[in-house]
C-alpha positions in Angstrom: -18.8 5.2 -19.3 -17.8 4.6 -15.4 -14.7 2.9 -15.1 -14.1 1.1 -11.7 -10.0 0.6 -11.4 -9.1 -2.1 -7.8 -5.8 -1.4 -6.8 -4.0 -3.9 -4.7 -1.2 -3.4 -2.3 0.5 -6.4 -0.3 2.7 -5.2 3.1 0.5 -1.6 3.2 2.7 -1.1 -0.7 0.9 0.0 -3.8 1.6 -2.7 -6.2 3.2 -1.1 -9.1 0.1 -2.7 -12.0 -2.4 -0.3 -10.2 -0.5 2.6 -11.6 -0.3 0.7 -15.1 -4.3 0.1 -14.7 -4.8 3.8 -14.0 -3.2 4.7 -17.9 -5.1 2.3 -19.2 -8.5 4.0 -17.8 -7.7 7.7 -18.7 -7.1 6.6 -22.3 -10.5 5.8 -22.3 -12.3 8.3 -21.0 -15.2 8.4 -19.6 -15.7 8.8 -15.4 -12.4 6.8 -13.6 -13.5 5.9 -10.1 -10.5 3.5 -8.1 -10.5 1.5 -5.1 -8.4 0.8 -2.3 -8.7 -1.7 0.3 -6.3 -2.3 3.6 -6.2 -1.8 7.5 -5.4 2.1 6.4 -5.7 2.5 3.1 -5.8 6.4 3.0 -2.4 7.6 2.3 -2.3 5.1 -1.1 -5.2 5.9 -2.3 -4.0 10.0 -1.8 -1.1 8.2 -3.9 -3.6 7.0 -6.3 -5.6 9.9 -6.4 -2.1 12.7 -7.2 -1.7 9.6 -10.2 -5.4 10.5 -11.8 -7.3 7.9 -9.8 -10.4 9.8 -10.2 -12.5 9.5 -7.3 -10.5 7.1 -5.2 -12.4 5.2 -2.8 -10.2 3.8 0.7 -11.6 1.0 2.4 -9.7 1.0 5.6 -10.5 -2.2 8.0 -8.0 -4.4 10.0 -9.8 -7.9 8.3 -8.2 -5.8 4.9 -4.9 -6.3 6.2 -3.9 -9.1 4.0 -5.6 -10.1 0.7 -8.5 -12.1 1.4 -10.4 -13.0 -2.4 -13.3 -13.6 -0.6 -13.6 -10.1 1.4 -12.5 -8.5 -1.1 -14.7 -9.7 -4.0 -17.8 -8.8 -1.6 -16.5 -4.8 -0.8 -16.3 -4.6 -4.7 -19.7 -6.0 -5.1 -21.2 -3.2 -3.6 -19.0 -0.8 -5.2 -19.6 -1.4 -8.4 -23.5 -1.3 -7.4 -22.7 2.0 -6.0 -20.7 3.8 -8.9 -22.4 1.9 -11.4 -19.7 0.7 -13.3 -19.6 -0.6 -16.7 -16.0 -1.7 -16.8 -13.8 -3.1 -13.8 -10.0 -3.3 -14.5 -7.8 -5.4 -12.2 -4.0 -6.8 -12.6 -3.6 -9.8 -14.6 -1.4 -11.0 -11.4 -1.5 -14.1 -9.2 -4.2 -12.2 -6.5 -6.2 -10.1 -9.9 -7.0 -13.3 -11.6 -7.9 -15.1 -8.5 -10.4 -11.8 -7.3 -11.9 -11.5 -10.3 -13.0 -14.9 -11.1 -15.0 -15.0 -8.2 -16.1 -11.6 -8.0 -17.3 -11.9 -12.2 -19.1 -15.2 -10.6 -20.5 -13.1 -7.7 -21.7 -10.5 -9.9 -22.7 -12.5 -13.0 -20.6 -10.6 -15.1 -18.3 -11.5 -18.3 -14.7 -11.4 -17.8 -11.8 -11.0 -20.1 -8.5 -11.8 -18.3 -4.7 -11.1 -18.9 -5.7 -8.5 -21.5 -2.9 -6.7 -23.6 -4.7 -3.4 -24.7 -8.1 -1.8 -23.8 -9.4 0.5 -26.1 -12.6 1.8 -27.6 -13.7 1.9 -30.8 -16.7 4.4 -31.2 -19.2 3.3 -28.6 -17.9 -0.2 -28.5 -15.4 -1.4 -25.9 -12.8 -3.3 -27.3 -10.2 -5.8 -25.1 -7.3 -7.7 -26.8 -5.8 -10.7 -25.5 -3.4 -13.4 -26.9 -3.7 -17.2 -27.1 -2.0 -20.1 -27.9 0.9 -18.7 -25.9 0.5 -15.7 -28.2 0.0 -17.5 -31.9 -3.1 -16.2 -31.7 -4.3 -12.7 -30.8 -8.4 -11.9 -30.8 -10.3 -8.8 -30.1 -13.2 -9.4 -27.5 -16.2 -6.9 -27.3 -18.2 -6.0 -24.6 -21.9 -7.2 -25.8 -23.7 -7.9 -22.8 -25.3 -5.7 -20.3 -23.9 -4.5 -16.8 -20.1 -4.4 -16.0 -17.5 -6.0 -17.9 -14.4 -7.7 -15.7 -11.1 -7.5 -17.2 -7.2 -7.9 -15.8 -4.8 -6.7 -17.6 -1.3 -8.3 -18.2 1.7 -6.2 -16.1 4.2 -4.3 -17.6 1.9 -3.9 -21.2 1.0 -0.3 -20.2 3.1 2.9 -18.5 2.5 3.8 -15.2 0.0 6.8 -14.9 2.5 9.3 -13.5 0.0 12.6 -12.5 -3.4 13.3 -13.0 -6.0 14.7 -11.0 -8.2 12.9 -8.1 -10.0 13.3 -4.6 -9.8 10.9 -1.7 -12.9 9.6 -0.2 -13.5 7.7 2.7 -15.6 4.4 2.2 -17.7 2.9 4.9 -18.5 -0.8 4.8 -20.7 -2.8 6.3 -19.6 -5.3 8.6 -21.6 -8.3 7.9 -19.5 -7.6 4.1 -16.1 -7.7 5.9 -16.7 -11.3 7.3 -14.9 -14.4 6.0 -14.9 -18.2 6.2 -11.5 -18.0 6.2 -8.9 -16.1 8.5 -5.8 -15.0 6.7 -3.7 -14.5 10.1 -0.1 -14.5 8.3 1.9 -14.0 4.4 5.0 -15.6 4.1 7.0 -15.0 0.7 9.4 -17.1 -0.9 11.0 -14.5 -2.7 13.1 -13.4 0.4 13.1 -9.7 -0.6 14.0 -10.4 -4.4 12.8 -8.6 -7.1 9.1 -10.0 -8.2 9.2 -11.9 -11.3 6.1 -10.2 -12.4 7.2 -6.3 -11.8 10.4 -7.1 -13.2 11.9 -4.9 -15.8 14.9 -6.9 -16.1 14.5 -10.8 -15.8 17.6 -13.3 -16.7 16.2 -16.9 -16.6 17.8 -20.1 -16.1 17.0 -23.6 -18.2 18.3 -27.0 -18.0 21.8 -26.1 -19.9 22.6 -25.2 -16.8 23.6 -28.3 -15.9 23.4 -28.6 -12.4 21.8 -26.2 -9.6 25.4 -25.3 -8.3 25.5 -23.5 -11.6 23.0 -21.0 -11.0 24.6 -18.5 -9.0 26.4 -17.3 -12.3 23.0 -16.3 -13.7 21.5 -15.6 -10.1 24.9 -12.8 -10.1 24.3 -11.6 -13.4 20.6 -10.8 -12.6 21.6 -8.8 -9.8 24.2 -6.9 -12.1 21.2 -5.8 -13.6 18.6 -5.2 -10.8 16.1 -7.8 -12.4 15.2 -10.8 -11.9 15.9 -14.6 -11.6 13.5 -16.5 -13.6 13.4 -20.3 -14.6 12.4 -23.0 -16.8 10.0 -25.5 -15.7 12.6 -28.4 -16.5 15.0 -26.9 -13.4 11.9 -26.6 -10.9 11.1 -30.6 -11.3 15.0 -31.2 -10.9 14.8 -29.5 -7.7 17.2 -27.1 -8.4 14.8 -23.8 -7.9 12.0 -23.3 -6.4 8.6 -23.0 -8.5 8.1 -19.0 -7.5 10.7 -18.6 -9.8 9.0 -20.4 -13.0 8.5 -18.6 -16.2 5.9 -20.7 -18.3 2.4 -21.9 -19.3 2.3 -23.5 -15.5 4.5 -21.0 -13.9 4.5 -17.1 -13.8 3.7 -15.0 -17.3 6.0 -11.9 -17.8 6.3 -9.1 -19.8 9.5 -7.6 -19.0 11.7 -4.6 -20.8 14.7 -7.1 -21.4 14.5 -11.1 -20.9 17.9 -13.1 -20.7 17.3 -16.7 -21.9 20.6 -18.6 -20.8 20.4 -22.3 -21.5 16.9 -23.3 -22.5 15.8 -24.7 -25.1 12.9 -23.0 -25.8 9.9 -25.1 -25.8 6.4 -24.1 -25.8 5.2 -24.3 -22.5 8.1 -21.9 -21.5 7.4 -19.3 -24.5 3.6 -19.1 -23.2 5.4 -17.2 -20.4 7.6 -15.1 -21.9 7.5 -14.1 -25.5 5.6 -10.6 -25.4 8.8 -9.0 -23.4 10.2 -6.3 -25.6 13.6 -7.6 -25.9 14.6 -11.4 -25.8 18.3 -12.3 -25.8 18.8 -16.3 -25.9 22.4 -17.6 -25.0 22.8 -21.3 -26.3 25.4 -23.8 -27.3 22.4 -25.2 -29.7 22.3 -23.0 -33.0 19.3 -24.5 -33.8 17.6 -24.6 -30.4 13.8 -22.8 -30.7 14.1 -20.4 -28.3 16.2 -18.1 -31.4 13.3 -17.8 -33.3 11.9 -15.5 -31.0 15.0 -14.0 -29.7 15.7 -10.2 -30.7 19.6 -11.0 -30.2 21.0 -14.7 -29.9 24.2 -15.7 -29.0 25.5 -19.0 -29.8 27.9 -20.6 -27.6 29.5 -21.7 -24.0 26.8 -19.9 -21.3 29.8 -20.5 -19.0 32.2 -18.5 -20.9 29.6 -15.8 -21.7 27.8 -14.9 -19.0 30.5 -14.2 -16.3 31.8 -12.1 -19.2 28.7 -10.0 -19.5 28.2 -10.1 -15.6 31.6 -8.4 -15.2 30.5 -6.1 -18.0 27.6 -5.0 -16.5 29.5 -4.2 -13.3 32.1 -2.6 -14.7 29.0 0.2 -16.8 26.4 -0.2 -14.6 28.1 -0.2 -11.0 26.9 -3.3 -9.6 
């Protein structure tokens, strides 16, 4: 089996998922080619190459500078031609699932996306994948010809730490590098924040809160930690966030180590986002408030009292 694994970057930085995608190849075997693609793409893909890339393919162009779906869906095209792959793994992230929908439609492939496992079962390739904001969990198999597309959700897998791989220089044609569309400039709204979706550590605010002057108690205990601040969709609509920071069906899906739940509720839409991280703790006045039915720990009571309590805790141990 040849296994084509696209690794993004964003700023000329390895996202950390291409490391995660790499472990997920090698433990299937078979012949693990990667891909790289930025204005100089060599030294990550010598990165991904001393993390067992394989053969690790860098596409270096200016026009590669920023992520372009379009562009990029068209390089992979002819990659995936070249190497013959049967299975292309991306990052279930904001930029995976919007390049592989189009490149799966460019190529006229299947696609499975936001994947939890990858694994294969004699001679049949087997991807899981949750629905129903994870009531339900099915096992897909590859039963059509040519390549099978599938992202997989961040944070589900290790990152590939060593391995062996060579570097080597892609050309591309440059009729494939041209766009309708120019990306010139990427402005974040994260203002050098940790990224909701690399996150090990995300504390998330809901509508117990109160009032948006209140969240700079759980904004402080999220940097105690060196996660994340996360929110409920309920605090976005107020106005008292912005939406980058939504956790939820029509916000951002996590999967980090530990997930602070301080003052929400607990409703559906927001457990879509946020119930496969390892460890849940849920602070809320309301004992019977859904969110603890999920929770690994639950604490019942003032979120005013307790978290400037655990804050200063976590200070005090972790040196914060």
């Amino acid at each position: 089996m040849n296994i084509l694994v696209v690794g993004l970057q964003k700023d000329g930085r390895l996202l950390p998922a291409s490391y995660e995608l790499l472990e997920a190849a090698k433990g299937l075997g078979g012949n693990v080619h990667t891909i790289i693609m930025a204005e100089t793409a060599e030294e990550m893909a010598k990165e991904l190459a001393s993390r067992g890339g394989g053969k690790v393919l860098a596409v270096s162009d200016a026009r590669l500078k920023h992520f372009n779906d379009e562009i990029y869906a068209k390089v992979l095209r002819g990659v995936i031609e070249k190497v013959a792959a049967d299975l292309v793994l991306g990052p279930a992230t904001f930029y995976g699932k919007a390049l592989f929908a189009r490149l799966a439609a460019m190529v006229g492939a299947p696609m499975i996306s936001d994947a939890t496992r990858i694994e294969k079962d004699g001679d049949t390739l087997l991807a899981t994948r949750p629905h129903y904001g994870g009531s339900v969990v099915s096992s897909l198999v590859k039963n059509a010809d040519g390549p099978l597309m599938v992202t997989i959700r961040p944070k589900v897998y290790a990152e590939s730490k060593d391995g062996a791989g060579e570097v080597v220089a892609e050309a591309v044609d440059a009729a494939v590098l041209e766009s309708r569309m120019n990306v010139t400039d990427v402005k974040s709204e994260s203002g050098g924040a940790v990224s909701l979706t690399e996150a090990d550590v995300i504390v998330a605010a809901g509508r117990g809160l109160k009032g948006a002057d209140n969240l700079a108690m759980v904004k402080e205990l999220a940097q105690a930690l060196k996660g994340a601040f996360g929110a409920s969709r309920a605090i976005v609509d107020a106005g008292w966030t912005e939406y980058a920071n939504q956790v939820g069906q029509t916000g951002k899906t996590v999967n980090p180590k530990l997930y602070f739940a301080i003052g929400i509720s607990g409703a559906i839409q927001h457990l879509v986002g946020m119930r496969s991280s390892q460890t849940i703790v849920a602070i809320n006045k309301d004992k019977d408030a859904p969110i603890f039915n999920i929770a690994n720990y639950g604490i019942v009571g003032d979120a005013f009292e307790i978290v400037p309590a655990l804050t200063k805790k976590f200070k005090a141990e972790l040196g914060g």
